[in-house]
C-alpha distance (Angstrom), angle and dihedral (degrees) to the residues before:
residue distance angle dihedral
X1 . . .
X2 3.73 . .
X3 3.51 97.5 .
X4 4.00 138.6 57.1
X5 3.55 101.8 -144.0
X6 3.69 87.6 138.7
X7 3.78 132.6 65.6
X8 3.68 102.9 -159.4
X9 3.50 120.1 116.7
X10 3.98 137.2 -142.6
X11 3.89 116.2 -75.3
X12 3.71 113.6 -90.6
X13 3.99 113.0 -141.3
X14 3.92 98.8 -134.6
X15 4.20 90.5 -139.5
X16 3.22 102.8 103.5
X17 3.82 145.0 114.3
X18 3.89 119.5 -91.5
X19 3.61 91.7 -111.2
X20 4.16 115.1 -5.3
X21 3.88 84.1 62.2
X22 3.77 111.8 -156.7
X23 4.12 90.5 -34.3
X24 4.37 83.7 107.1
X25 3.38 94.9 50.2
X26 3.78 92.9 45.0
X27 3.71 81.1 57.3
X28 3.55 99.4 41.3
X29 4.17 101.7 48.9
X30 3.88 106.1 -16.1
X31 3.59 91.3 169.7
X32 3.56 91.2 54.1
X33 3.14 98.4 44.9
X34 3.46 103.5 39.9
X35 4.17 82.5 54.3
X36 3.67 95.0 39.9
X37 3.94 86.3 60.4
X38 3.45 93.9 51.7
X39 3.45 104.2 56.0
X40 3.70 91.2 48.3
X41 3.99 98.6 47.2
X42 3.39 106.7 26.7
X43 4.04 132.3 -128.0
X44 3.72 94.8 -21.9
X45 3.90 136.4 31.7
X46 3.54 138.8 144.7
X47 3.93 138.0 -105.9
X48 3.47 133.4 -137.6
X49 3.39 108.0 -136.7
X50 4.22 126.6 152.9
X51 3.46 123.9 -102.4
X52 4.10 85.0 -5.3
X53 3.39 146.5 74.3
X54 3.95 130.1 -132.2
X55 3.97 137.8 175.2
X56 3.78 120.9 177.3
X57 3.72 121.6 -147.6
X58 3.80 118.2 -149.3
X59 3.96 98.9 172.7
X60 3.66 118.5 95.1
X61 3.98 92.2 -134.5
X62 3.41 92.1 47.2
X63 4.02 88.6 49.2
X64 3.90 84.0 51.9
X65 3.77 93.1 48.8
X66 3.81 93.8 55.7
X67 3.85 94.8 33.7
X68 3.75 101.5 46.2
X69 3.93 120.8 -12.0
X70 3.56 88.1 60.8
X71 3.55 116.2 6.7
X72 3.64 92.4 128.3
X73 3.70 90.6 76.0
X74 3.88 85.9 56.6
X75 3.94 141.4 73.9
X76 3.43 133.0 -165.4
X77 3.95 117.8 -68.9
X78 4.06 121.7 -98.6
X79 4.24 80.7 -101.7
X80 4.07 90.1 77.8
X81 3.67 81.8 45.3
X82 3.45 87.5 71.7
X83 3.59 97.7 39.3
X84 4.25 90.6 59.3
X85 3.82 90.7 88.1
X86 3.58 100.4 66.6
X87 4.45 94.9 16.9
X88 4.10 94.0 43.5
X89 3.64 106.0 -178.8
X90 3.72 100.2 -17.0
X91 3.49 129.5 144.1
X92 3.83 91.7 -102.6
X93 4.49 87.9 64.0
X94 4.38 104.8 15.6
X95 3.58 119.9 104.7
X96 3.39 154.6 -166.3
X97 4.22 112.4 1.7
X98 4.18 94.7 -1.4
X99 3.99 86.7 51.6
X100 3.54 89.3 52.3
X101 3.83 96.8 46.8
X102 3.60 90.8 42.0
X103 3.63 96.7 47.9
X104 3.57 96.2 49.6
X105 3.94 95.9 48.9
X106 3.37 84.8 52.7
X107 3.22 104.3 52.3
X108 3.78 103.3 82.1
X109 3.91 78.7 68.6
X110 3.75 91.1 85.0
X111 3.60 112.2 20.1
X112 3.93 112.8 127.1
X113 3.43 102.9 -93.8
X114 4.30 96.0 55.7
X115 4.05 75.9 53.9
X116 3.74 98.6 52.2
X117 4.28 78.6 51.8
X118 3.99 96.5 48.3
X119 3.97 86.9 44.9
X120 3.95 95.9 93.2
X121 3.44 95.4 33.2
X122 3.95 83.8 60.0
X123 3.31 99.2 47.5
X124 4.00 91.9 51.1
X125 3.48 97.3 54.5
X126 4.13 92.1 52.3
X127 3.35 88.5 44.6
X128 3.80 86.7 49.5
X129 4.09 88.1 50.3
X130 3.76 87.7 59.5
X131 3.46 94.9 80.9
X132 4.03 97.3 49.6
X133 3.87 76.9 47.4
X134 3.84 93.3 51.7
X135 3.97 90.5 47.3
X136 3.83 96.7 67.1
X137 3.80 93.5 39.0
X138 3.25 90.2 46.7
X139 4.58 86.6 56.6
X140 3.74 90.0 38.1
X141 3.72 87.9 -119.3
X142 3.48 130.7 159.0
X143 3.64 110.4 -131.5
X144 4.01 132.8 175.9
X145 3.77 109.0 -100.8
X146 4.05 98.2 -164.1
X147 4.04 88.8 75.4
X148 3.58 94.3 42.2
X149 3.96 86.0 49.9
X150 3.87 88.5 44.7
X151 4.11 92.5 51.6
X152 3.57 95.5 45.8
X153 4.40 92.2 44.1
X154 3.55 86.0 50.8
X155 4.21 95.0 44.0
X156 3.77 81.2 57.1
X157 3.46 101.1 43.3
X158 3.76 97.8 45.4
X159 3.91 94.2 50.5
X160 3.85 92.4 36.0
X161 4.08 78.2 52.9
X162 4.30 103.3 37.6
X163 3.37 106.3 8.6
X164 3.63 89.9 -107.8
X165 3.47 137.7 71.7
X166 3.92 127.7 -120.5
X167 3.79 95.2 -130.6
X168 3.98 89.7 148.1
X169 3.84 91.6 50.8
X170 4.06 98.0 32.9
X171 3.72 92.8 105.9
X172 3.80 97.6 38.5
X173 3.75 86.0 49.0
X174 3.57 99.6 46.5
X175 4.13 96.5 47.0
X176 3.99 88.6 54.5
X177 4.02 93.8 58.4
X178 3.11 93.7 46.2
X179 3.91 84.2 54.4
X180 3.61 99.3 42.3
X181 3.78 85.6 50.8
X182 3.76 95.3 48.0
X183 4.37 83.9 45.0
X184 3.95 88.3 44.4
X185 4.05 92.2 55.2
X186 4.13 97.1 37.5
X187 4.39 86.7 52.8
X188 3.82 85.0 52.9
X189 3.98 91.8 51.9
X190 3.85 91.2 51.5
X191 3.56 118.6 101.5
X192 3.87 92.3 -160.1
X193 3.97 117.1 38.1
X194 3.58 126.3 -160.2
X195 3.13 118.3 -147.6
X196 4.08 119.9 -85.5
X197 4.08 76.5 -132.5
X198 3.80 98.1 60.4
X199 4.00 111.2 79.6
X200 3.65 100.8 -126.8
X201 4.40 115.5 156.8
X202 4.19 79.3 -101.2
X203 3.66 94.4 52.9
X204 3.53 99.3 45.8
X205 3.57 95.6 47.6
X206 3.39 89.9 66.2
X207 3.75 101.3 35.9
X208 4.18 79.4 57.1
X209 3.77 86.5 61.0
X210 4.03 98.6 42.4
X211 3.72 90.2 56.4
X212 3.42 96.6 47.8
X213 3.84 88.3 50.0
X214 3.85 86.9 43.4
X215 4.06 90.6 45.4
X216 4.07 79.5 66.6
X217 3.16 103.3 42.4
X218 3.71 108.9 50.8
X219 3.88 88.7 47.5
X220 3.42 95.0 63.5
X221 3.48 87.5 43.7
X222 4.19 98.7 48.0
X223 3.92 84.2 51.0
X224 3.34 93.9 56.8
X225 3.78 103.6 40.8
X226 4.31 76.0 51.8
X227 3.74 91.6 50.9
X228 3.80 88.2 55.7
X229 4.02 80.8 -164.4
X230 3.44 121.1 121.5
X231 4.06 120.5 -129.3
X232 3.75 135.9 -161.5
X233 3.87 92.5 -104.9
X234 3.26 141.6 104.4
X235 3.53 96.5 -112.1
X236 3.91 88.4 61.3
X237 3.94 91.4 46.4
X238 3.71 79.4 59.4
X239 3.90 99.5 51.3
X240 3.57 87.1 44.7
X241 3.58 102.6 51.3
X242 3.73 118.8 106.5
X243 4.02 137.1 -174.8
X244 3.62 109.7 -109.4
X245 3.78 99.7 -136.0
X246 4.20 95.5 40.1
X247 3.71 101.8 21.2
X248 3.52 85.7 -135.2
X249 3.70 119.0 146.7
X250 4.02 135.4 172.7
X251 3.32 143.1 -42.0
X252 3.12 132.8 -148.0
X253 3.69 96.5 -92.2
X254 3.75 93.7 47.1
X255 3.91 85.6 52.5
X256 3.81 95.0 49.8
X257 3.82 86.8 52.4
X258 3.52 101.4 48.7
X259 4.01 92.5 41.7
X260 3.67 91.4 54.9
X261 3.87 91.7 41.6
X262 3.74 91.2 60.2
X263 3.86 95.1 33.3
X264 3.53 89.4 63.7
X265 3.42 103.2 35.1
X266 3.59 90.3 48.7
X267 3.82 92.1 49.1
X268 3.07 112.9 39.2
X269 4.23 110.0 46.0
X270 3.99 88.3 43.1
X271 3.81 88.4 55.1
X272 3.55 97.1 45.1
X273 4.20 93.4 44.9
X274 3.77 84.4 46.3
X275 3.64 93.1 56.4
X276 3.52 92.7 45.7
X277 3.91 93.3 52.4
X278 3.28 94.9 46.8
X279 4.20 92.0 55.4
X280 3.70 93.6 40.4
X281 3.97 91.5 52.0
X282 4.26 85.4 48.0
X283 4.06 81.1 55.8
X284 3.62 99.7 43.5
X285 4.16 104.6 47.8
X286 3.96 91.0 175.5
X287 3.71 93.0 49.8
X288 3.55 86.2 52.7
X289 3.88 101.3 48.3
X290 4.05 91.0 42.4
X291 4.41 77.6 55.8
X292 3.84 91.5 40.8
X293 3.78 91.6 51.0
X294 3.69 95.9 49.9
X295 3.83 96.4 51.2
X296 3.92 92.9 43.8
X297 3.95 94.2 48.1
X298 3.77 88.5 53.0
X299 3.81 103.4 41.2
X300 3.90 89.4 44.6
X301 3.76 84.3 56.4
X302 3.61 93.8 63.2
X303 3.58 96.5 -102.0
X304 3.90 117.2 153.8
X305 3.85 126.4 -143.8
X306 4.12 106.1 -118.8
X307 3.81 140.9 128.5
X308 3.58 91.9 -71.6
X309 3.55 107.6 40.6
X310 4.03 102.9 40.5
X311 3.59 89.0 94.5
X312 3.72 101.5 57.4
X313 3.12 86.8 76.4
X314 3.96 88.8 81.3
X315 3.58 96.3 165.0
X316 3.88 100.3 62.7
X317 3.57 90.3 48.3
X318 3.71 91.6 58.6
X319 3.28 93.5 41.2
X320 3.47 94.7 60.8
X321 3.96 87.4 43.3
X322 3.50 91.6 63.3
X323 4.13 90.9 42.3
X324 4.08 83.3 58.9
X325 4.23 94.0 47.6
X326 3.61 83.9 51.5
X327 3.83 104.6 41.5
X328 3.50 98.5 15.6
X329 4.13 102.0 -170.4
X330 3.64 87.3 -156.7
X331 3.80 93.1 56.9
X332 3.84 97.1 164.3
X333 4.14 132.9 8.4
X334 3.98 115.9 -175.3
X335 3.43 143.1 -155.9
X336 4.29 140.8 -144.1
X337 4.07 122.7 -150.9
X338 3.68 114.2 -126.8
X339 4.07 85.5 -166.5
X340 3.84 134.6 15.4
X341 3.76 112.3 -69.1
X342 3.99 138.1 -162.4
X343 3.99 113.7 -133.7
X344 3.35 109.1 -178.8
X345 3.31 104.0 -33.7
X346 3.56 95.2 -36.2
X347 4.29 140.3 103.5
X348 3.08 113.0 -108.8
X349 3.55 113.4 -164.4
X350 3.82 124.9 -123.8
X351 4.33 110.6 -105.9
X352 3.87 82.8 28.6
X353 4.14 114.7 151.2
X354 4.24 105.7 -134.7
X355 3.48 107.5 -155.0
X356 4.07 114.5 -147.9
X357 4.27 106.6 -161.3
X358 4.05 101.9 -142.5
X359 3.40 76.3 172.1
X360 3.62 107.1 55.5
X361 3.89 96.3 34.5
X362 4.17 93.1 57.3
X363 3.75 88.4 49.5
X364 3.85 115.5 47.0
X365 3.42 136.6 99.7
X366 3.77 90.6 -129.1
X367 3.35 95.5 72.4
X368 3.88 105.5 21.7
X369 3.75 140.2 37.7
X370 3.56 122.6 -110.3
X371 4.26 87.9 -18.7
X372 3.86 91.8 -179.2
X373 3.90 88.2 72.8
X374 3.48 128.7 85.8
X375 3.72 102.6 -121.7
X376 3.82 124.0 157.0
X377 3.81 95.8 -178.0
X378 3.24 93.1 86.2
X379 3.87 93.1 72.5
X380 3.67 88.2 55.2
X381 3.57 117.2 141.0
X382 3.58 88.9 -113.6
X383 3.58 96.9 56.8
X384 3.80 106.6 20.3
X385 3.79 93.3 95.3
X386 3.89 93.6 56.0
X387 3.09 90.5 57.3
X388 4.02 106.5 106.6
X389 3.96 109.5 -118.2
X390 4.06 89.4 -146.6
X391 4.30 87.7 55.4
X392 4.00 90.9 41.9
X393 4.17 114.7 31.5
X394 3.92 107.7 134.5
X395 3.56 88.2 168.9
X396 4.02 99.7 50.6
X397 4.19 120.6 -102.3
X398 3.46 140.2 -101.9
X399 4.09 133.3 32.7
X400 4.29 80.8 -39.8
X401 4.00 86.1 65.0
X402 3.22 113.8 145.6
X403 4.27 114.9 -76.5
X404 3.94 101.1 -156.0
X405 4.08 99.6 35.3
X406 4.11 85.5 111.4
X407 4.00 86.4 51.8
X408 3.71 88.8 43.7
X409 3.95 106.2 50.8
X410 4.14 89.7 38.4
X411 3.90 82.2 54.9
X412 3.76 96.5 46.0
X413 3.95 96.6 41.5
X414 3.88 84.3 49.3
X415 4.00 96.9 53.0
X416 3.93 87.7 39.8
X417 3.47 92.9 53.1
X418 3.81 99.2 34.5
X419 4.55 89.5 50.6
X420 3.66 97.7 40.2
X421 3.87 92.5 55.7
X422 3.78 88.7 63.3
X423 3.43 99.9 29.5
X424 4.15 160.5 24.4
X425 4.10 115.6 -150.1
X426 3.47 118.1 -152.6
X427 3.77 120.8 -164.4
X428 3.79 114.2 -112.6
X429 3.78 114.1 -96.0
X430 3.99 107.7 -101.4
X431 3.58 97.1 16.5
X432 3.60 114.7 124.4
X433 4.00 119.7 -167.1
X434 3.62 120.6 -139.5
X435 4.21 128.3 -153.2
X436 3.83 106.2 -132.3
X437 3.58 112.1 -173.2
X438 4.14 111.4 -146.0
X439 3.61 119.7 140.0
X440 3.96 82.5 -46.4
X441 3.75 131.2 35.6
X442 4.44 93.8 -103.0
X443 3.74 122.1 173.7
X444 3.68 103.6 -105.9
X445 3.70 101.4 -129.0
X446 3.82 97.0 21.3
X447 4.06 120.7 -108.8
X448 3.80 114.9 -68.9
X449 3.82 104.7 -151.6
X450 3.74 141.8 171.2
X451 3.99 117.0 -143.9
X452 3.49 108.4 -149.8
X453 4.26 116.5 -177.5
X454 4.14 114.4 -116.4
């Protein structure tokens, strides 16, 4: 695959428009479509899409190849193009020599012992959440739990992050992701895009929502440049943080983009994998009781939820495993060639977008047995490391992997753990819940729920 010694291009699937290509029935069913394709071409086939091309890979080696073995021939995909507007030069869209300074001054960020700090913090605010929790079980109600999911993410996130929540702002905050996301996808489906520059009703819609996000941000950010003290936050780690060789650290810009990089990041996967753990435990009642029983046996033995024993509980964690094979909220991550590449025996051409199905690879029957059931014993510990990490990567591949996916499983385990001690959800009758695939895999109409107390 290292060579181009042929000049063959990628199947094309011959349903398509006349001249939008496949970009409607991306919009229409990409899921389905994206599947359909590959069980009709294989591991590798081409898209036709205007003004751009794209291939998607559906072979684990050749999802290694573009993710790793050669990801320094590649760029991020035309989709982070569109996410530069409200992500600037985060770590989420940079490349090349500013990723890799930004990356590694971030880094200290997550290591294990900034976790072992947030720990409490996390376990405070779930415990916190029990009470909004307790209020609708306590009417019988059925509420939506993806915004409940979102508030509490983003209460985490935003202490873990300032030291201080945005409880004033959570709403405000909330409604414009899920705006920016909806803007991100509907810029992808367009054949012809205007510039983010050019004030059209679109544009401005979602300018609205990036200065209200921004309004936040650099507030929190002037008070603490004022302050001149430094915090046990992230957002201080980030002030702090200096290049080795020029002692140079961020400005204020750099901070913005980074904050809002890892606020939405951190908010908005954890939310959606919540939501989707929380439905498929409703579906799966023995699942949930073998979960239930785990976490009651060790919290009636005393045992107290901290750095070091969150991961006893080895049952919630691969429950919520299995939740992200299922539903992964990353359902697809893509790649750009800098120069011509070779993809299993074919030319790839150079400024091509590689498409990676997160989607596809968590779900078939290549690569799993009986995927369409809910089954977290394949995450045992036993099993979990045969698992191949180009089949199974909820948190993306390759040197790009993921930053916060230690922050974001110790959060999930800890809001699993912390809700299903007080109480079961059950989904309410009738309601049906719908994958939407934006820039993350959402249920389409949210998750009706009833909370009922154990």
């Amino acid at each position: 695959m290292s060579a181009t010694a042929t000049r063959t291009a990628p199947p094309t699937p011959k349903e398509k428009h006349w001249l939008l290509g496949h970009v409607n029935m991306l919009r229409d069913d990409a899921i389905g479509m994206l599947r359909g394709f590959i069980e009709q071409y294989g591991g590798i086939y081409s898209l036709s899409i205007p003004f751009h091309r794209g291939v998607v890979v559906s072979d684990p080696a050749y999802a290694r190849y573009v993710l790793l073995d050669n990801n320094k021939n590649y760029t991020k995909s035309i989709a982070y193009d569109t996410l530069k507007p409200l992500l600037g030069m985060g770590l989420l869209t940079s490349e090349g020599d500013f990723w890799k300074q930004q990356r590694k001054l971030i880094q200290p960020a997550f290591h294990k012992k900034k976790l072992e700090e947030l720990t409490a913090m996390m376990v405070e605010r779930a415990e916190h959440w029990v009470d909004r929790i307790d209020a609708h079980a306590q009417r019988g109600e059925a509420f939506d739990v993806l915004p409940e999911m979102t508030a509490l993410t983003l209460d985490i996130i935003s202490k873990a992050i300032f030291s201080k929540g945005v409880e004033d702002k959570a709403q405000v905050v909330g409604e414009q992701i899920t705006l920016l996301n909806e803007y991100t996808i509907e810029r992808l489906h367009q054949p012809i895009r205007m510039p983010a520059s050019i004030p059209t009703p679109f544009n401005r819609k979602a300018r609205k929502s990036i200065d209200l996000l921004d309004s936040v941000i650099y507030a929190i950010i002037d008070e603490r440049r004022r302050e001149g003290v430094s915090k046990d936050d992230l957002l201080s780690m980030l002030i702090d943080a200096q290049d080795e060789e020029t002692g140079v650290g961020m400005d204020n810009k750099q901070l913005r983009d980074e904050v809002m990089t890892i606020f939405l990041a951190g908010n908005e996967t954890s939310s959606n994998a919540l939501s989707w753990t929380l439905y498929l435990l409703s579906q799966h009642p023995e699942v949930e009781a073998k979960m239930v029983k785990e976490i009651d046996e060790k919290l009636d033995s005393g045992l107290q939820i901290d750095f070091t024993t969150v991961n006893e509980f080895q049952y919630v964690k691969q429950v919520i495993e299995e939740s992200m094979r299922v539903h992964p909220p990353v359902w697809m991550v893509g790649r750009r060639t800098i120069e011509a590449d070779e993809i299993g025996g074919h030319y790839i051409a150079p400024q091509t977008n590689v498409l990676v199905p997160i989607f596809y690879f968590h779900n078939s029957t290549k690569y799993w047995e009986q995927p369409e059931r809910f089954m977290p014993e394949r995450f045992a510990p036993d099993k979990r490391n045969a698992i191949d990490r180009y089949v199974y990567m909820p948190f993306g591949g390759g040197p790009r992997f993921c930053i916060g996916n230690n922050f974001a499983m110790l959060e999930m385990q800890i809001i699993i753990i912390i809700l299903y001690r007080k109480f079961r959800f059950r989904l309410k009758e009738g309601f049906e819940v719908v994958q939407e695939p934006l820039v993350t895999l959402r249920p389409r109409d949210g998750v009706q729920m009833v909370a009922e107390r154990r």
